[in-house]
mmCIF file of the N, C-alpha and C atoms, coordinates in Angstrom:
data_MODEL
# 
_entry.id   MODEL 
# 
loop_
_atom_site.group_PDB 
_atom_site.id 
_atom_site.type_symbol 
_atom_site.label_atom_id 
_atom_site.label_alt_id 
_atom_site.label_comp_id 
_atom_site.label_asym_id 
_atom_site.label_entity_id 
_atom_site.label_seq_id 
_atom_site.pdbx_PDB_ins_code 
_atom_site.Cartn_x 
_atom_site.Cartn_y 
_atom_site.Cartn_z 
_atom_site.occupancy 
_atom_site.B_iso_or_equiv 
_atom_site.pdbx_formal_charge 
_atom_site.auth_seq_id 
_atom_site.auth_comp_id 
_atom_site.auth_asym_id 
_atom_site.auth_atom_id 
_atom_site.pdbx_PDB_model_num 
ATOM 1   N N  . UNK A 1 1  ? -66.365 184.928 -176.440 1.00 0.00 ? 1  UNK A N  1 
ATOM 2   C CA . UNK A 1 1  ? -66.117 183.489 -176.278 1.00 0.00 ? 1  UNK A CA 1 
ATOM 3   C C  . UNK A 1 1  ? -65.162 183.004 -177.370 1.00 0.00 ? 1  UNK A C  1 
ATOM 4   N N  . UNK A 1 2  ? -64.126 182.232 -176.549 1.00 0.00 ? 2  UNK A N  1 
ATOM 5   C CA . UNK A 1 2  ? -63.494 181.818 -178.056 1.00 0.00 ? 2  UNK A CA 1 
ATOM 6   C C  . UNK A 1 2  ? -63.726 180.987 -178.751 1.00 0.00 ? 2  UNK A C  1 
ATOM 7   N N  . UNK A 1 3  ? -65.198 180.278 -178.609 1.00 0.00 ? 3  UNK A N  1 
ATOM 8   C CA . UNK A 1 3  ? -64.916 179.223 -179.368 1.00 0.00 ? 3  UNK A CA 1 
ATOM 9   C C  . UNK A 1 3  ? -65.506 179.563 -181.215 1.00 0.00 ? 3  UNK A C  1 
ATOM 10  N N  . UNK A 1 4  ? -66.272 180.839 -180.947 1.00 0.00 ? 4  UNK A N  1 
ATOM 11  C CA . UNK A 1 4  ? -66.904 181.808 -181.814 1.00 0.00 ? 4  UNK A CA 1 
ATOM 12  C C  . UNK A 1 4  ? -66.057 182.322 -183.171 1.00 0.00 ? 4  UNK A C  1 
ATOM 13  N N  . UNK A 1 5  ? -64.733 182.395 -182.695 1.00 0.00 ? 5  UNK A N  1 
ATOM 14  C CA . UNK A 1 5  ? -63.502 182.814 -183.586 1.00 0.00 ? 5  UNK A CA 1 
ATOM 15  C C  . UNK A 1 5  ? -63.214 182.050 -184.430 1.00 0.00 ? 5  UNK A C  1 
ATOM 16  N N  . UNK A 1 6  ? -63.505 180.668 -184.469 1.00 0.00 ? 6  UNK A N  1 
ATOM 17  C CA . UNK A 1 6  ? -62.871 179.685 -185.526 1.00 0.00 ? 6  UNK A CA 1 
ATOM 18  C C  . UNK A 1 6  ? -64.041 179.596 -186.136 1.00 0.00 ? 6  UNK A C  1 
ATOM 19  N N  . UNK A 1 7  ? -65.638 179.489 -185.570 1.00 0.00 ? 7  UNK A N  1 
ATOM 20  C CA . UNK A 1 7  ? -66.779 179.308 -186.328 1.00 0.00 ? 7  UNK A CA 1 
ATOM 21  C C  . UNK A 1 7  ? -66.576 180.620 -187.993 1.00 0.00 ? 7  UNK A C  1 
ATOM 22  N N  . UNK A 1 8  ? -66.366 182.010 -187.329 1.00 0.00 ? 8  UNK A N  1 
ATOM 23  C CA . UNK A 1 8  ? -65.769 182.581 -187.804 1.00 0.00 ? 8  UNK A CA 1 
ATOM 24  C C  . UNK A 1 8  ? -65.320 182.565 -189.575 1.00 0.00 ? 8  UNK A C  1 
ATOM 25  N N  . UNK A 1 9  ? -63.959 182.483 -188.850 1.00 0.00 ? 9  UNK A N  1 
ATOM 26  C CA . UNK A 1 9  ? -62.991 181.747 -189.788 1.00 0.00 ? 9  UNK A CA 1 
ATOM 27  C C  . UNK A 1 9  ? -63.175 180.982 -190.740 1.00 0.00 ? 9  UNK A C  1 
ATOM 28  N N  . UNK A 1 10 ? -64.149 179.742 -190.358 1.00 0.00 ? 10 UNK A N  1 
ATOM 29  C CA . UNK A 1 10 ? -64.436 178.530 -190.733 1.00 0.00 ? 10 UNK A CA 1 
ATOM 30  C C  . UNK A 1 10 ? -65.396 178.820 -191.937 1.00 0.00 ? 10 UNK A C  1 
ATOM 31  N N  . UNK A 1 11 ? -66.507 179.787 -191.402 1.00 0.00 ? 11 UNK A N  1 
ATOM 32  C CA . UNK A 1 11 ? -67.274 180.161 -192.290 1.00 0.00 ? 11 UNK A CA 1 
ATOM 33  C C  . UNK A 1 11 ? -66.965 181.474 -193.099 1.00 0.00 ? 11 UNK A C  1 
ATOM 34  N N  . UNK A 1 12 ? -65.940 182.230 -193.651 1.00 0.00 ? 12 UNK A N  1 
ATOM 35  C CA . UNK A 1 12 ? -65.429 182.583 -194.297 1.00 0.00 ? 12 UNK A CA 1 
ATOM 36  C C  . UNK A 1 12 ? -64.409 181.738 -195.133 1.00 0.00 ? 12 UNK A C  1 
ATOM 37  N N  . UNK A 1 13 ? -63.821 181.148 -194.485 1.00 0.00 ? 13 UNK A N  1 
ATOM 38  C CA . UNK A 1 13 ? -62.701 179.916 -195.677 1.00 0.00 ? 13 UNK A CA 1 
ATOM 39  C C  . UNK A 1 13 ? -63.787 179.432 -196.533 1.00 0.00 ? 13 UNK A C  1 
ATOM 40  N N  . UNK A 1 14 ? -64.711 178.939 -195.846 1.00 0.00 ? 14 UNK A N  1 
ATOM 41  C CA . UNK A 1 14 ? -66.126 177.767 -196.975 1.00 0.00 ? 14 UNK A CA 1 
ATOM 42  C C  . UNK A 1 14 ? -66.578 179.004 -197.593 1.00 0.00 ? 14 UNK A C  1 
ATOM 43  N N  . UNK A 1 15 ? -66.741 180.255 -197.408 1.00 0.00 ? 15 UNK A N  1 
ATOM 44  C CA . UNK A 1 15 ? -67.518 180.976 -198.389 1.00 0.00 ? 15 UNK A CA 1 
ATOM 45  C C  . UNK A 1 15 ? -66.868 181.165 -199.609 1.00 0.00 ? 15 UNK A C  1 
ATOM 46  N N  . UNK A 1 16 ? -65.076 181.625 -198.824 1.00 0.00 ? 16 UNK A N  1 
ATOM 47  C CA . UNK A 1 16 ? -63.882 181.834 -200.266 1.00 0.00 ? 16 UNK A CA 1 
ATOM 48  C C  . UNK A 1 16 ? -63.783 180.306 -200.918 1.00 0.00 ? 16 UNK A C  1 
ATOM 49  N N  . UNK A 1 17 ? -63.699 179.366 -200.471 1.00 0.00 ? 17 UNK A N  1 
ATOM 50  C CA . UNK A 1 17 ? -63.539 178.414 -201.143 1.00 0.00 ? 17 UNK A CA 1 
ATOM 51  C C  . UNK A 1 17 ? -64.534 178.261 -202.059 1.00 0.00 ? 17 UNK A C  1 
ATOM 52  N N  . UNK A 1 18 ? -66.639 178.338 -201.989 1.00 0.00 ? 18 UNK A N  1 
ATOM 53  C CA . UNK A 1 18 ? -67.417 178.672 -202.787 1.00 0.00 ? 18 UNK A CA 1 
ATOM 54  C C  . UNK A 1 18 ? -67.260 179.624 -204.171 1.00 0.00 ? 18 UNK A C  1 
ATOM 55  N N  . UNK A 1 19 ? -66.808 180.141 -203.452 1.00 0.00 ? 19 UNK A N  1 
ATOM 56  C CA . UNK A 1 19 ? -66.275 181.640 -204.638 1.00 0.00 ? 19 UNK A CA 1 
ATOM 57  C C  . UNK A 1 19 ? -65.641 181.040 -205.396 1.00 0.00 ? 19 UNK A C  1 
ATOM 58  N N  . UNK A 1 20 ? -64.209 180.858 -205.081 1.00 0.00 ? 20 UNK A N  1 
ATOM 59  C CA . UNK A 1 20 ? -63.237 180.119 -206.120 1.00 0.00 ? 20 UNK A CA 1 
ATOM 60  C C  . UNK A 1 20 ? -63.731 179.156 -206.625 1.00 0.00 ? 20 UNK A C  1 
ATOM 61  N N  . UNK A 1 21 ? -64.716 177.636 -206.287 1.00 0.00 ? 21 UNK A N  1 
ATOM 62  C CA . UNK A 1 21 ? -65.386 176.818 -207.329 1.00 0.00 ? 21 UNK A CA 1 
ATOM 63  C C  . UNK A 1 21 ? -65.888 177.273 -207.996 1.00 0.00 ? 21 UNK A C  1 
ATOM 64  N N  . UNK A 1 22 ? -66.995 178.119 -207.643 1.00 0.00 ? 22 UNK A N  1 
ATOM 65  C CA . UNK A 1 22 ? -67.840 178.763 -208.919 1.00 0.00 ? 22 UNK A CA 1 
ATOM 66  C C  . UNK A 1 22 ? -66.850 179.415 -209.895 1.00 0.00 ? 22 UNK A C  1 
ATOM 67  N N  . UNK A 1 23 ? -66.317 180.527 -209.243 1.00 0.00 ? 23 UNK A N  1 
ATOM 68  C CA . UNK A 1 23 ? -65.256 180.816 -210.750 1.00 0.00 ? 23 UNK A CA 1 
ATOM 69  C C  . UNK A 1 23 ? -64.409 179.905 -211.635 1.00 0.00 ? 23 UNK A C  1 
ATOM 70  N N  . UNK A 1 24 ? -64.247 178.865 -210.761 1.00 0.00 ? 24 UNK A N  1 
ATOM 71  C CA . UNK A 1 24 ? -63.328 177.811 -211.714 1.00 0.00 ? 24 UNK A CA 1 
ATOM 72  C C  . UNK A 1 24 ? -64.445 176.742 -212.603 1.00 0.00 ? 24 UNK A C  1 
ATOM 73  N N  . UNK A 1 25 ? -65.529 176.734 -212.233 1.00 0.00 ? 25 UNK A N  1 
ATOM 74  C CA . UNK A 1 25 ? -66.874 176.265 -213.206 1.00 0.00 ? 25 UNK A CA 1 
ATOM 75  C C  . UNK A 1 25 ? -67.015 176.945 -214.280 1.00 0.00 ? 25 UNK A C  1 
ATOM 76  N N  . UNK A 1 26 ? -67.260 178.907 -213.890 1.00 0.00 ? 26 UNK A N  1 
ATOM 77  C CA . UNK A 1 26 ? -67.748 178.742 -215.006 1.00 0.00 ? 26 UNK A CA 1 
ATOM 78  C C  . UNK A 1 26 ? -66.442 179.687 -216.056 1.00 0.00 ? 26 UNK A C  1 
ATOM 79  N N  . UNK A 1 27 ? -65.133 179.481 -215.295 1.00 0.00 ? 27 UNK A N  1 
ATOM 80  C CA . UNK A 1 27 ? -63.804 179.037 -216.189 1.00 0.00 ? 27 UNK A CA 1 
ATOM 81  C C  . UNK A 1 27 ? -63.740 178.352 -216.852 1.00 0.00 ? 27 UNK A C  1 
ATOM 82  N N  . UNK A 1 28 ? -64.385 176.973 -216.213 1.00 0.00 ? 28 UNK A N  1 
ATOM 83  C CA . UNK A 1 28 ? -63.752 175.632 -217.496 1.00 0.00 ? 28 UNK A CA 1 
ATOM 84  C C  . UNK A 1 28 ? -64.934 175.951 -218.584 1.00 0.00 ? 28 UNK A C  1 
ATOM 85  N N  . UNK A 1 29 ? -66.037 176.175 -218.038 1.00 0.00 ? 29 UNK A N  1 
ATOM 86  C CA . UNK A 1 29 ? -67.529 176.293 -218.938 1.00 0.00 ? 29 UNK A CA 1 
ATOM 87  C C  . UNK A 1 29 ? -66.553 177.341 -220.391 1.00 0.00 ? 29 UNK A C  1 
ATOM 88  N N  . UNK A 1 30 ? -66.033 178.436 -219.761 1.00 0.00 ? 30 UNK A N  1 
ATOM 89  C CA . UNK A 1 30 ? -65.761 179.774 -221.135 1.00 0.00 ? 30 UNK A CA 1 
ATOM 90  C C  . UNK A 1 30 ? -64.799 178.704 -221.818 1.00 0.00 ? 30 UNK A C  1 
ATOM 91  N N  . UNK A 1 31 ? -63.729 177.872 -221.112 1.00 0.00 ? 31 UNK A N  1 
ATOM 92  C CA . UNK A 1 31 ? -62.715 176.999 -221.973 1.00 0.00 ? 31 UNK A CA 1 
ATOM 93  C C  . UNK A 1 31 ? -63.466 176.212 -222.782 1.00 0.00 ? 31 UNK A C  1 
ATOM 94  N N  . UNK A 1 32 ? -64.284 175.385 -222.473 1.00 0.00 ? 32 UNK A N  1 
ATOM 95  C CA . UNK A 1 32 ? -65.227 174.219 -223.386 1.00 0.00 ? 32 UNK A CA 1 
ATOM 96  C C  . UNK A 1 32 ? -65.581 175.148 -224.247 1.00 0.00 ? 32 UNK A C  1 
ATOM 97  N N  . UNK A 1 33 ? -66.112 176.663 -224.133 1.00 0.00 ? 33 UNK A N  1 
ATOM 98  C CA . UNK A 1 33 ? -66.885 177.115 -225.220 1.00 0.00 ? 33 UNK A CA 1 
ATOM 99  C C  . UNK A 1 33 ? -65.991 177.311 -226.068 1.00 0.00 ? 33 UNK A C  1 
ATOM 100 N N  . UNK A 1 34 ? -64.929 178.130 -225.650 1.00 0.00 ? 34 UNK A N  1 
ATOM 101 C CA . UNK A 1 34 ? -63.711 178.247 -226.655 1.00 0.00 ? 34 UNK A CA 1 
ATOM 102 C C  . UNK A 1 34 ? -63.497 177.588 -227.911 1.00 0.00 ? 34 UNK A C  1 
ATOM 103 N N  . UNK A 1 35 ? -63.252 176.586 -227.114 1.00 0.00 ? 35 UNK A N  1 
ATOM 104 C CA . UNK A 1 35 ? -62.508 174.970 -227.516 1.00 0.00 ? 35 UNK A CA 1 
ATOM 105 C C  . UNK A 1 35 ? -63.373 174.622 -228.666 1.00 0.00 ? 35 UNK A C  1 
ATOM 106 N N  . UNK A 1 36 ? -64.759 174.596 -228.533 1.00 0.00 ? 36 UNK A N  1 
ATOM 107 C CA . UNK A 1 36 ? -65.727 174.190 -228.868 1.00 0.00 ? 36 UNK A CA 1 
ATOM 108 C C  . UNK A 1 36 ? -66.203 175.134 -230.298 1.00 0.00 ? 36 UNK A C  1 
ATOM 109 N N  . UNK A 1 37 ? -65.674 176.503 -230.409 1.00 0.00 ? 37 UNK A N  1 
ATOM 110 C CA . UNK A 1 37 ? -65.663 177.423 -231.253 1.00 0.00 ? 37 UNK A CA 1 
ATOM 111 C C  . UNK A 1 37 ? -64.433 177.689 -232.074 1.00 0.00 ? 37 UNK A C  1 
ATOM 112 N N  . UNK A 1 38 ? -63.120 177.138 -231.586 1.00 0.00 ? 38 UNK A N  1 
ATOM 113 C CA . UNK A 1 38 ? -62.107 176.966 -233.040 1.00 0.00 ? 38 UNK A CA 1 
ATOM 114 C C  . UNK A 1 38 ? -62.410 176.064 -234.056 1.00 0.00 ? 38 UNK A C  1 
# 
């Protein structure tokens, strides 16, 4: 069925997009610590 193919899709983009927030959280988190330690 095609309508199955974009569900798909849809729910892989939202998973990569999950991924990439979390890494960019706890990115800024290691920057604050950094920052926070010169």
């Amino acid at each position: 069925h095609s309508d199955f193919i974009p569900q798909l899709i849809n729910r892989e983009l939202l998973e990569n997009q999950d991924l990439i927030l979390t890494m960019e959280r706890s990115h800024s988190k290691d920057i604050i610590n950094n920052y926070s330690s010169i």
